[in-house]
C-alpha positions as CSV (number, residue, x, y, z in Angstrom):
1,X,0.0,0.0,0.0
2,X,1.3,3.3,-0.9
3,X,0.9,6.7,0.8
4,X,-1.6,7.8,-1.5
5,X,-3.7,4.4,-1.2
6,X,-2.7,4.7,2.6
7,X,-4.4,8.1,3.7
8,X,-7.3,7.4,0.6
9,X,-8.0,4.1,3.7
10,X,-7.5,6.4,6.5
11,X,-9.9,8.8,4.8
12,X,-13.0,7.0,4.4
13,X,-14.7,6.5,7.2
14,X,-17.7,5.9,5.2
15,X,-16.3,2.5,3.7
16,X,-15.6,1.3,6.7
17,X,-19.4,2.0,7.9
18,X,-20.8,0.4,5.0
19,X,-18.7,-2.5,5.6
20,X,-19.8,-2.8,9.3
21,X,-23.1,-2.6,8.5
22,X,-23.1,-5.0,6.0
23,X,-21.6,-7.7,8.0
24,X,-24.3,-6.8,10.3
25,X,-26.8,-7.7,7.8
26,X,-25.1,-11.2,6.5
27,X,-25.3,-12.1,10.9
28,X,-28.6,-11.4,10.6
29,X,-29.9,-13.8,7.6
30,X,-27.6,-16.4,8.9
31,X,-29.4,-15.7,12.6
32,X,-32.3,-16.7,10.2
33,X,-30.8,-19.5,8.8
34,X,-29.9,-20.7,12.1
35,X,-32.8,-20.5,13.4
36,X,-35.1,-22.4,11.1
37,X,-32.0,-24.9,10.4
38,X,-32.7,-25.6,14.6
39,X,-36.6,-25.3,14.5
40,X,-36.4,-28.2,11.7
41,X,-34.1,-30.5,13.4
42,X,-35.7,-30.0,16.7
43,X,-38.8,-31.0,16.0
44,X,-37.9,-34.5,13.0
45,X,-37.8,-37.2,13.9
46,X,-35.2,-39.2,14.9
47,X,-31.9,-38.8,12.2
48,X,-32.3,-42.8,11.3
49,X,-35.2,-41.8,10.0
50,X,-35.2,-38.5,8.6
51,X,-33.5,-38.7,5.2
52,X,-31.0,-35.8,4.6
53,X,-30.6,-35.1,8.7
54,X,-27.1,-35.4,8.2
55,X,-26.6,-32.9,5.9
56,X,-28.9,-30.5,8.0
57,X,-26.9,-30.9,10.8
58,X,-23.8,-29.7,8.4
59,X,-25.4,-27.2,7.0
60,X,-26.1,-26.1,10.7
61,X,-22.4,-26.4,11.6
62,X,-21.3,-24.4,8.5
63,X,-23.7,-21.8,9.1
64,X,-22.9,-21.5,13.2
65,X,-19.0,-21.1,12.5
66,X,-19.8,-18.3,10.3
67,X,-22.4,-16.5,13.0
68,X,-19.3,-16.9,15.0
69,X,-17.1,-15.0,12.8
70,X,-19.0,-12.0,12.0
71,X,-19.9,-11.4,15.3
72,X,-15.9,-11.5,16.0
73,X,-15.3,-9.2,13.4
74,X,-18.0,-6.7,14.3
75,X,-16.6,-7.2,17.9
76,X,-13.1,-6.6,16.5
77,X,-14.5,-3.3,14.3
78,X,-15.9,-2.1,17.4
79,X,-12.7,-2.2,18.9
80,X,-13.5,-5.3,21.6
81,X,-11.0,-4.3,24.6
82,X,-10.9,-0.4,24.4
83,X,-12.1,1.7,26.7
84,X,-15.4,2.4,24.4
85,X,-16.4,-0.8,23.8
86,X,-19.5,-1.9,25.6
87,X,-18.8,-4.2,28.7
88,X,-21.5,-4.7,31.3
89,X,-20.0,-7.0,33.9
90,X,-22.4,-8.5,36.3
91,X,-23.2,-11.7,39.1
92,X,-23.3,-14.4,37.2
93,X,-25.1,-17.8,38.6
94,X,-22.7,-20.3,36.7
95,X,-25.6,-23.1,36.6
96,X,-27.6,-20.4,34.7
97,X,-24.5,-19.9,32.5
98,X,-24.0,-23.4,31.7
99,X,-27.1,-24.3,30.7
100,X,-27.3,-21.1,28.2
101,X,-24.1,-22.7,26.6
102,X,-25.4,-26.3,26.4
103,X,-28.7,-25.1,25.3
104,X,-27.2,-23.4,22.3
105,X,-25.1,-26.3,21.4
106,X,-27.8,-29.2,22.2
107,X,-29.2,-29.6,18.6
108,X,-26.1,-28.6,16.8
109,X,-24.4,-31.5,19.2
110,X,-27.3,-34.5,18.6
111,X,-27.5,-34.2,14.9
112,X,-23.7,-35.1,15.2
113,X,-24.2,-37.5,17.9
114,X,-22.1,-35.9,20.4
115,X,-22.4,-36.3,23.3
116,X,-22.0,-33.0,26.1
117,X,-20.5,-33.8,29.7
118,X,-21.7,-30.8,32.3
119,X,-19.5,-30.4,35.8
120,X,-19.6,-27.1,37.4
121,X,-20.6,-26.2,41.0
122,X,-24.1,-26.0,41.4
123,X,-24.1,-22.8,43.8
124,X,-21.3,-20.5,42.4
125,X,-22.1,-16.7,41.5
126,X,-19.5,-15.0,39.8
127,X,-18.9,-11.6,38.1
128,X,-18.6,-11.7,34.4
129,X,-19.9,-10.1,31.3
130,X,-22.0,-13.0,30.5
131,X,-23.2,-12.7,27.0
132,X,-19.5,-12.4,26.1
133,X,-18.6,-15.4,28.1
134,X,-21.0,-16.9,26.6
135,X,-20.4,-16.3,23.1
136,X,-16.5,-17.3,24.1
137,X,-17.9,-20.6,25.0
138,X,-20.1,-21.3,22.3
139,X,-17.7,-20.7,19.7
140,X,-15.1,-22.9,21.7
141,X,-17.6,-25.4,21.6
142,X,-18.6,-25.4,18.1
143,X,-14.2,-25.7,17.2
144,X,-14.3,-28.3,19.1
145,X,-16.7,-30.6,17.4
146,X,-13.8,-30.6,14.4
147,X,-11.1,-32.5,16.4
148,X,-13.7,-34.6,18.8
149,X,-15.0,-38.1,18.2
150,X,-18.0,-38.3,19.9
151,X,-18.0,-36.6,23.6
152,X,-17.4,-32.9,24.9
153,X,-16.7,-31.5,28.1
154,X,-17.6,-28.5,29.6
155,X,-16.3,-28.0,32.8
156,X,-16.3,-25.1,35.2
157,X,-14.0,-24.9,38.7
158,X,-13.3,-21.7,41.0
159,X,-9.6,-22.5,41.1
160,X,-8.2,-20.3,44.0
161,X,-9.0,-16.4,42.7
162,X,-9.9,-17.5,39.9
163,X,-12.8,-19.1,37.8
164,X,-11.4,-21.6,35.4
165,X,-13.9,-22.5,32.3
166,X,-12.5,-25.6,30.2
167,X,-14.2,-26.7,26.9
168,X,-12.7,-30.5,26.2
169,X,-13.0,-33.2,23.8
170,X,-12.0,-36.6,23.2
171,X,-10.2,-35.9,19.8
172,X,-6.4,-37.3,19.4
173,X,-5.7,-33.3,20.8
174,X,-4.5,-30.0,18.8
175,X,-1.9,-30.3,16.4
176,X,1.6,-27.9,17.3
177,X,0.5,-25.0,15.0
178,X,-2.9,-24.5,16.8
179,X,-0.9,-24.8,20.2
180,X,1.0,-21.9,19.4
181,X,-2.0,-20.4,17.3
182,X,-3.2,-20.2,21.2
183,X,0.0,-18.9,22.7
184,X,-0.1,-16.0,19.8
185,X,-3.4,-15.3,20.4
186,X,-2.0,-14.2,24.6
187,X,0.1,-11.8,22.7
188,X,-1.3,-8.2,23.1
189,X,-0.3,-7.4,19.6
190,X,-2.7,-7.9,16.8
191,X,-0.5,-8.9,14.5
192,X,1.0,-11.6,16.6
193,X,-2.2,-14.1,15.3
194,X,-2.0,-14.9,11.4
195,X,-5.3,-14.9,10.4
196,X,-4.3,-15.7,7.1
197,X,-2.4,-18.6,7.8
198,X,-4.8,-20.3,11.1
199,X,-7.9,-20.3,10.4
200,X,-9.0,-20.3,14.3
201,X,-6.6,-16.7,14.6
202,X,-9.7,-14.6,14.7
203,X,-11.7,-16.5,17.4
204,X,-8.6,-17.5,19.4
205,X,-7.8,-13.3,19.4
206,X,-11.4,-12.3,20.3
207,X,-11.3,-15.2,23.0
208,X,-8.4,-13.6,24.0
209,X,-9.9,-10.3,24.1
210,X,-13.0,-11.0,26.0
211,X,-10.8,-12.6,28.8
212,X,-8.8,-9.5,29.5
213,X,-11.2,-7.1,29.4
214,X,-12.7,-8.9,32.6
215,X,-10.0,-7.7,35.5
216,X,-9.6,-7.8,39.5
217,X,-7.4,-5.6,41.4
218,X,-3.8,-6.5,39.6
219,X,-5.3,-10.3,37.6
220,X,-6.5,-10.3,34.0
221,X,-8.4,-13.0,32.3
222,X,-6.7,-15.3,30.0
223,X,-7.0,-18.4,27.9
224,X,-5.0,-20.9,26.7
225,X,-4.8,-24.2,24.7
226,X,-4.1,-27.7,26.2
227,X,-3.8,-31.2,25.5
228,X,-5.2,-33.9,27.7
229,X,-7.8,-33.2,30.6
230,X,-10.6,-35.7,32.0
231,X,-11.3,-36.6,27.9
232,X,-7.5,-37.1,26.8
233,X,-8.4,-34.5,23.6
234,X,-7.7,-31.1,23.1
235,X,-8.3,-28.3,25.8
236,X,-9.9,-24.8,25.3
237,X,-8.8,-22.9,28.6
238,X,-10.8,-19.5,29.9
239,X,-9.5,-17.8,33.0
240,X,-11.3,-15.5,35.0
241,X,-10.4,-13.5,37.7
């Protein structure tokens, strides 16, 4: 990019509205999509005997990890961290939390015959934004139905001053370049994540994000990816102070 293309970018703040609000739009119709994908694989009968339920509950997948995205880039073009961005931390009853999660995932999860382990403590409150924590989760969730074979984990712990919030499956685990796709993701420089290059840079970033946005006295959130837990598989990590 040259100096001339380089303040013609700067310059046009207009673009990069139109831009935002079309991404906003495509969310929308595949909110829509989503939707109806759910309402007609909620209520078929059972996939043995639905032809085609299979390829619903792909075209559900597909059209979940790209809700996921757009909302991280509108996130992102909203500048998700800074000061401005909106972040309404509140009490949070982690039951109440969990089954949000699972209830998002629970269709998405049976046409694909996945099975979802819960363990959290049934009594915890804890301060969070929750629709973010939420959306963190969810999008962990629906990654890890690419490396699992048939059982997922969520798992939630108060671990000292901190609330620890694991996503697991029981895949053969992340390969090294999504390991350090995780450690890159810590990095507080945006260009440290090759979006280009991983194609889980943007969510791992946002993830990222989200966490440190929720602080205590001197701790920040954080996440991180693993290998192993109570599944063997790969590990999605959420910290919270």
């Amino acid at each position: 990019m040259d100096e001339e293309d380089a303040q013609h970018h700067q310059g046009s703040p207009e673009l990069f509205m139109f831009l935002a609000s079309t991404v906003h739009d495509m969310k929308n119709s595949i909110g829509v999509l989503n939707g109806t994908l759910e309402n007609l694989m909620a209520t078929a009968p059972a996939s043995s005997e639905l032809p085609g339920y299979e390829q619903l509950g792909q075209m559900l997948y597909q059209t979940k990890r790209l809700n996921d995205n757009l909302i991280q880039l509108l996130a992102l073009y909203k500048d998700v961290g800074k000061p401005g961005y909106p972040f309404d931390p509140a009490a949070c009853r982690i039951s109440e939390l969990v089954e949000q999660v699972a209830g998002q995932a629970r269709t998405l999860l049976h046409s694909r015959g996945i099975t979802l382990d819960l363990d959290f403590p049934q009594d915890a409150i804890w301060t969070m934004d929750e629709d973010l924590i939420i959306g963190v989760l969810v999008h962990a969730i629906n990654n890890a139905i690419r490396y699992t074979r048939d059982r997922l984990r969520l798992a939630v712990r108060v671990d000292g001053d901190y609330l620890e919030l694991r996503v697991e499956d029981n895949g053969a685990g992340f390969p090294p370049s999504l390991l350090e796709a995780g450690a890159s993701a810590m990095n507080s420089q945006r260009s440290a994540v090759n979006f280009l290059n991983n194609s889980s840079g943007l969510g791992l970033y946002f993830s990222s994000e989200v966490a440190k946005m929720h602080k205590y006295r001197q701790r920040s959130g954080a996440i991180a990816l693993e290998n192993g837990g109570a599944l063997g598989g790969g590990c999605f990590v959420l910290r919270l102070p």
